[in-house]
Structures are given as C-alpha cells and as structure tokens.
C-alpha positions as CSV (number, residue, x, y, z in Angstrom):
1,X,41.9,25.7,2.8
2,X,38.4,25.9,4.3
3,X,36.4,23.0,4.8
4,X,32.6,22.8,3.1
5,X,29.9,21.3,4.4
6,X,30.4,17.8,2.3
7,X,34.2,17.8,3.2
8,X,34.1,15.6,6.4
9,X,32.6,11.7,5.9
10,X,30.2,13.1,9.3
11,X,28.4,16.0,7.3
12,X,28.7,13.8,4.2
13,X,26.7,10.9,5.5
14,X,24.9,12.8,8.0
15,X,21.6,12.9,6.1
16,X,21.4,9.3,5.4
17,X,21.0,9.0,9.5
18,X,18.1,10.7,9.3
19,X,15.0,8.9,9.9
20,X,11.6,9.4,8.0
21,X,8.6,10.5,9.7
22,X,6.9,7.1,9.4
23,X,9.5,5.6,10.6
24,X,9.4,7.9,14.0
25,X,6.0,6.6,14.4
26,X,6.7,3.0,13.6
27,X,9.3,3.6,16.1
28,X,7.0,5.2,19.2
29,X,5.0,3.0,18.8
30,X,6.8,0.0,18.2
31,X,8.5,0.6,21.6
32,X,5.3,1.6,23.1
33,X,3.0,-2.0,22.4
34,X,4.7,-5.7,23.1
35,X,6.4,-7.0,20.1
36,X,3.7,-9.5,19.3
37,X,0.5,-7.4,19.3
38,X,2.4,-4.1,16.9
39,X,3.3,-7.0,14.5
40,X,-0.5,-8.3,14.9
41,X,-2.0,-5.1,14.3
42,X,0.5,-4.1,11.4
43,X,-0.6,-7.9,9.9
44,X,-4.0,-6.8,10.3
45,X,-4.2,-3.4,8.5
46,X,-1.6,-5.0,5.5
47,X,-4.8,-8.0,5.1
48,X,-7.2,-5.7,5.5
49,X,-5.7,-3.3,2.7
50,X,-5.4,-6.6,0.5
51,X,-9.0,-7.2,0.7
52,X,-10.1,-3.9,0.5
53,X,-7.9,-4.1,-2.9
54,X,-9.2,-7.2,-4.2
55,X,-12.8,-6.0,-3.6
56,X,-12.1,-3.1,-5.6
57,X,-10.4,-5.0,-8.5
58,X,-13.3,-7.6,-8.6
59,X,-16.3,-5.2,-8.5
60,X,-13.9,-3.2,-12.0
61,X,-13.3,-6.5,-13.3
62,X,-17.2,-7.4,-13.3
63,X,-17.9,-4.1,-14.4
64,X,-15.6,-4.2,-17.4
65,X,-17.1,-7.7,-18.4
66,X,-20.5,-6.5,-18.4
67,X,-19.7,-3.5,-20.3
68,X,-17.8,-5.4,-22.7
69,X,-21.0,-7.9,-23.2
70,X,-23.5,-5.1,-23.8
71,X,-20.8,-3.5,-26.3
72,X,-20.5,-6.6,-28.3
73,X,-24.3,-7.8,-27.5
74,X,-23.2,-10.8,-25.9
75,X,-25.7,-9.6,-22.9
76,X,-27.5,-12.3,-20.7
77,X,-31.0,-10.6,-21.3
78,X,-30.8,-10.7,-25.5
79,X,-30.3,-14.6,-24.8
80,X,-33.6,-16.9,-25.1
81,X,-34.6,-19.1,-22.6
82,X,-35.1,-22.7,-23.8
C-alpha cells in the first residue's frame, strides 16, 4: 500500500513547524540586539501604537459629540451668556 503525504506523523505535523514570516524577523533580530533593549524597543512601539490609538479615538469621540450637539441644537454658540 503506498504511503501519501499525510500518512507519516513527520509530513503530518510538518507544517505546524513552520514559522511565520514575522516571527523570522522577531527572531533575527531578537538574536541580533541584547535581550533588554529588543524588549525596550518592542515596549516602545506597542505604547506608542496605544497612544497613537487613543488620540485617534479621542479626536472621533469629540467629533461625534459636537456633531451630535449641532444635530439636536444643544450647541455652545446658540447658548446666552449671562
């Protein structure tokens, strides 16, 4: 009986072995910096990404506050000053 490719557990599991492309970076350059400044710099670009994100949200946020305000008239410049 001939074997297929899937037959044997080492074809079988062979493309779970494989690693990504990112990972292949992570990798070379993982084993390319000290341990402490890759895990700096990948601390830094996650932060910076967060803030990046919440600066993004906020500005919407006020956007879609304001927008709702003029929709419904509840606009600062309509109010009196007293």
């Amino acid at each position: 009986m001939p074997e297929n490719k899937y037959s044997s557990e080492k074809n079988h599991y062979a493309r779970e072995k494989e690693s990504g492309f990112l990972e292949k970076i992570g990798v070379k350059y993982y084993q390319q910096m000290d341990e402490t400044l890759y895990y700096f710099y990948y601390a830094l670009v996650v932060i910076a990404m967060l803030v990046i994100e919440m600066v993004v949200l906020f500005w919407l946020s006020l956007r879609t506050v304001h927008s709702l305000a003029c929709l419904t008239g509840h606009h600062h410049v309509n109010d009196a000053v007293m």
